[in-house]
C-alpha positions as a printed Julia matrix, in Angstrom:
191×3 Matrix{Float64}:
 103.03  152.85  336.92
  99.23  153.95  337.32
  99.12  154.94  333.7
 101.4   151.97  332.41
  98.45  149.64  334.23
  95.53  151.91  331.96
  97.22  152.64  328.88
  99.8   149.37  328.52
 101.93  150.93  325.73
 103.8   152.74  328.24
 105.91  149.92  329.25
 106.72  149.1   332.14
 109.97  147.3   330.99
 111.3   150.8   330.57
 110.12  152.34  334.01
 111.06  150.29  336.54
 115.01  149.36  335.22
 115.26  152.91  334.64
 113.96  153.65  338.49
 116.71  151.14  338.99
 119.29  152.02  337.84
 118.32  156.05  339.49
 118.29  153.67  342.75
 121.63  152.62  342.12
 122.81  155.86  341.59
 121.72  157.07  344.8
 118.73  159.36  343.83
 115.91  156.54  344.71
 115.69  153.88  346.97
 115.46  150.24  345.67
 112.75  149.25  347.98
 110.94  152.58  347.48
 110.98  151.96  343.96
 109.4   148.58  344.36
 106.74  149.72  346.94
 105.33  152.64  345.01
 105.73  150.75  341.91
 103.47  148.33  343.19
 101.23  150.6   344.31
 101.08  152.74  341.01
 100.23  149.34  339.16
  97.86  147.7   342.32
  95.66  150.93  341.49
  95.01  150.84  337.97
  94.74  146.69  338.14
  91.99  147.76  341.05
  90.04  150.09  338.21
  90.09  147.69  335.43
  89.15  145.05  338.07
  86.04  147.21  339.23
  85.4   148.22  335.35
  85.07  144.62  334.76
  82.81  143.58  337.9
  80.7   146.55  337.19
  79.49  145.81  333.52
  78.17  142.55  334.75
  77.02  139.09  332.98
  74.09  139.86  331.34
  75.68  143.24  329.15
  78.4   141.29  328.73
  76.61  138.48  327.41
  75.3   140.75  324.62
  78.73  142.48  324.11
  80.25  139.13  323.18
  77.15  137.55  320.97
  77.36  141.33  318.99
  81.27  141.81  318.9
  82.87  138.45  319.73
  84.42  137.24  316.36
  86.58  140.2   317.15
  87.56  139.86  320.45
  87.76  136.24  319.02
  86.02  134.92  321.76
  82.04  133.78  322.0
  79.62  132.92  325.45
  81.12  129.38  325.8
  84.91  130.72  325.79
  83.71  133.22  328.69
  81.61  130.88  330.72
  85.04  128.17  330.28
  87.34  131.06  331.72
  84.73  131.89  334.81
  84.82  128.28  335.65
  88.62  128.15  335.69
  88.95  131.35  337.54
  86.63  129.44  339.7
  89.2   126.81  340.39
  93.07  128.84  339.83
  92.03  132.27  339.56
  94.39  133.01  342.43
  97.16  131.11  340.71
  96.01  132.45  337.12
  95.7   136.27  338.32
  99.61  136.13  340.59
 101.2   134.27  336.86
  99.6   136.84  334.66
 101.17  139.83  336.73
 104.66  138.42  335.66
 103.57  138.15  331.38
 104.88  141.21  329.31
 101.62  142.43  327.65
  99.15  139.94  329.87
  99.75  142.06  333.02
  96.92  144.48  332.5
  94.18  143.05  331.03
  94.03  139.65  333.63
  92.66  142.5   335.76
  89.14  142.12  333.17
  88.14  138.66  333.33
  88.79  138.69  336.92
  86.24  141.01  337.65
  83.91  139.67  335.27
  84.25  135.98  337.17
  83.86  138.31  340.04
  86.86  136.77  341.78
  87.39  137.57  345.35
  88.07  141.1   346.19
  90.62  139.81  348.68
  92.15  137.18  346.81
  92.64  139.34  344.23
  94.22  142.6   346.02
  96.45  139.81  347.61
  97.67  137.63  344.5
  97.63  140.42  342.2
  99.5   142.86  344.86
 102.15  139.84  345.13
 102.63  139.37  341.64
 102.99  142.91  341.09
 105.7   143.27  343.55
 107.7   140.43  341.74
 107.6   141.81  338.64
 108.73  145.24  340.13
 111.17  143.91  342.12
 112.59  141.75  339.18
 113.09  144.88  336.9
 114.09  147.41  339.12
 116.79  144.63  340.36
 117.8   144.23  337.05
 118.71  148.17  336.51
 120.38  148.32  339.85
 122.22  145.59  339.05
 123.48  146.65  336.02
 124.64  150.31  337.09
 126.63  151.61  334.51
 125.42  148.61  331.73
 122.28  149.9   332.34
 122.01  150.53  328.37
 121.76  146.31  328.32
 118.64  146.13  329.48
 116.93  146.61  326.58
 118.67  144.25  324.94
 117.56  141.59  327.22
 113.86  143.01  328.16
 112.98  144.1   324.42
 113.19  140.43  323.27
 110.79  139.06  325.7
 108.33  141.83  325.07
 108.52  142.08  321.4
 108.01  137.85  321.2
 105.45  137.77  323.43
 103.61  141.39  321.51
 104.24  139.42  318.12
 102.94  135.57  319.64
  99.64  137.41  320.55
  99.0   138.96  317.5
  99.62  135.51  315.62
  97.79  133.96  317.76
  94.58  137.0   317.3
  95.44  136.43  313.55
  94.69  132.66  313.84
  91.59  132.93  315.74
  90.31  135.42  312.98
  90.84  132.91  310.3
  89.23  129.79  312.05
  86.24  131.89  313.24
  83.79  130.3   311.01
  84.88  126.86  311.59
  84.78  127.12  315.08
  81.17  128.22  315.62
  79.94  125.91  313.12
  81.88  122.79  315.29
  79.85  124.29  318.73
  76.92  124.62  316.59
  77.26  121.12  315.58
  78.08  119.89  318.87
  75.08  121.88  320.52
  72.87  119.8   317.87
  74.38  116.62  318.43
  73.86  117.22  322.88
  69.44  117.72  322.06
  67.26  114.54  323.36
């Protein structure tokens, strides 16, 4: 689970039902599963969090004004996600633990808002656990179906994989008329 949290196309969706379903068969334990699962994933979210706080504003800051048409996202987008971390980034960080493909990198603007280190561990760690629990419940549960649950896990992921890159596709193509609108609307805020 360490390396599914650094390198995310090792999917978890194929771990944890499969640590499951061993569970059910009597070579793991459920909870065990779920514990060390959590803490697999808890310490690569932790290095990605501390990879994050470590670069710091100001590098950042030239980061996004050099490369941020491709990580389709410029200074104002990043100052607007700091602020609402600022206000839900418990709430934000403990959803994004249970979103196929959002899991890992939530861990990044975290510790670029340099949420609380506590707050974090603890709605990250709880998220975590649900999301473990949820799939190694669903390969217990299914024993000898156990071949099922990629049929009803591969779905999910592949939509929400495929939503993402539309979505990436979309912000490529209004680029342009998205920094001229802030430009404009930069203009139209001088005395």
């Amino acid at each position: 689970m360490l390396f599914e949290t650094m390198f995310p196309p090792m999917p978890s969706e194929v771990i944890l039902p499969l640590s499951g379903y061993q569970a059910w068969r009597g070579t793991l334990s459920l909870p065990g599963v779920v514990v060390f699962a959590t803490l697999g994933s808890m310490a690569g979210n932790f290095l990605w969090y501390q990879i994050a706080r470590s670069i710091g504003e100001e590098r950042l800051h030239r980061f996004i004004d050099r490369h941020g048409r491709w990580l389709t996202m410029d200074w104002e987008e990043v100052e607007r996600v700091q602020r609402l971390f600022d206000r839900h980034g418990s709430g934000i960080v403990f959803a994004a633990r249970i979103l196929p493909a959002v899991r890992t990198f939530v861990s990044i603007p975290a510790g670029i808002a340099r949420m609380n280190l506590a707050k974090y561990l603890l709605w990250s760690s709880a998220g975590t656990a649900l999301w473990s629990w949820a799939l190694a419940a669903i390969g217990f549960g299914l024993g000898r179906r156990f071949g099922i649950t990629a049929e009803l896990i591969g779905p999910v992921t592949a939509g929400t994989v495929a939503l993402l890159a539309i979505w990436y596709v979309w912000r490529q193509f209004t680029w342009d008329k998205r920094a001229l609108r802030r430009a404009d609307e930069r203009c139209d805020k001088r005395p």
